[in-house]
N, C-alpha and C positions, 0 to 999 in steps of 0.2 A: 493412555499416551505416556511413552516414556519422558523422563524429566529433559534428555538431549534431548528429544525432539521436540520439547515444546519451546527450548533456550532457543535452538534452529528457527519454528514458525515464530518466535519472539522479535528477533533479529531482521527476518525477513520483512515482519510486520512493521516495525521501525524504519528497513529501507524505502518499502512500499510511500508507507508516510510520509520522508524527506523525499522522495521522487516525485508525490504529489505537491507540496509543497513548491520544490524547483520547478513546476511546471507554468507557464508565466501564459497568461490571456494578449489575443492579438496588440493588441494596446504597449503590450511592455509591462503590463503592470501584473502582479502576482492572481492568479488566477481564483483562490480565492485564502484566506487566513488559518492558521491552525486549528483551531474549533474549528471549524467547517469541513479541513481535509480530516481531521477524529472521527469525526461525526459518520462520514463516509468510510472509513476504513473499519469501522466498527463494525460495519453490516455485513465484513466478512468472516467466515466462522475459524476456528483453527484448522475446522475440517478442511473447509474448501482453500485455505492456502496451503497446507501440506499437500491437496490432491494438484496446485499447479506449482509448485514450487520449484521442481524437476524442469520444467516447463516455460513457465517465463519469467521473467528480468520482473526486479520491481518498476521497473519503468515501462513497462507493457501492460503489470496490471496498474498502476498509474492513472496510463489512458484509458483503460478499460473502464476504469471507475470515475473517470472524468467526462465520460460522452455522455 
């Protein structure tokens, strides 16, 4: 993997993150803490975000990794 393209899934993985973050539980109240949205976003690989990164918003995979 070239060095751009991993600064790119870097970037992305960072939006990903604050998107899960912003996403707030019916209550009003933050859906769950930073440790918790890490811990989640971890279990996706560089491979498989470069293979949707074309594809969807980080706030798609967001939800994705929220249900």
């Amino acid at each position: 993997m070239e060095e751009e393209q991993k600064e790119t899934i870097q970037a992305y993985r960072e939006a990903i993150w604050n998107a899960m973050l912003g996403k707030l539980a019916a209550k009003g109240e933050k859906a769950m803490d930073e440790k918790e949205a890490r811990k989640l976003l971890e279990q996706l690989t560089d491979d498989e975000l470069a293979d949707g990164i074309l594809f969807n918003t980080p706030e798609d995979v967001a939800d994705i990794v929220l249900v």
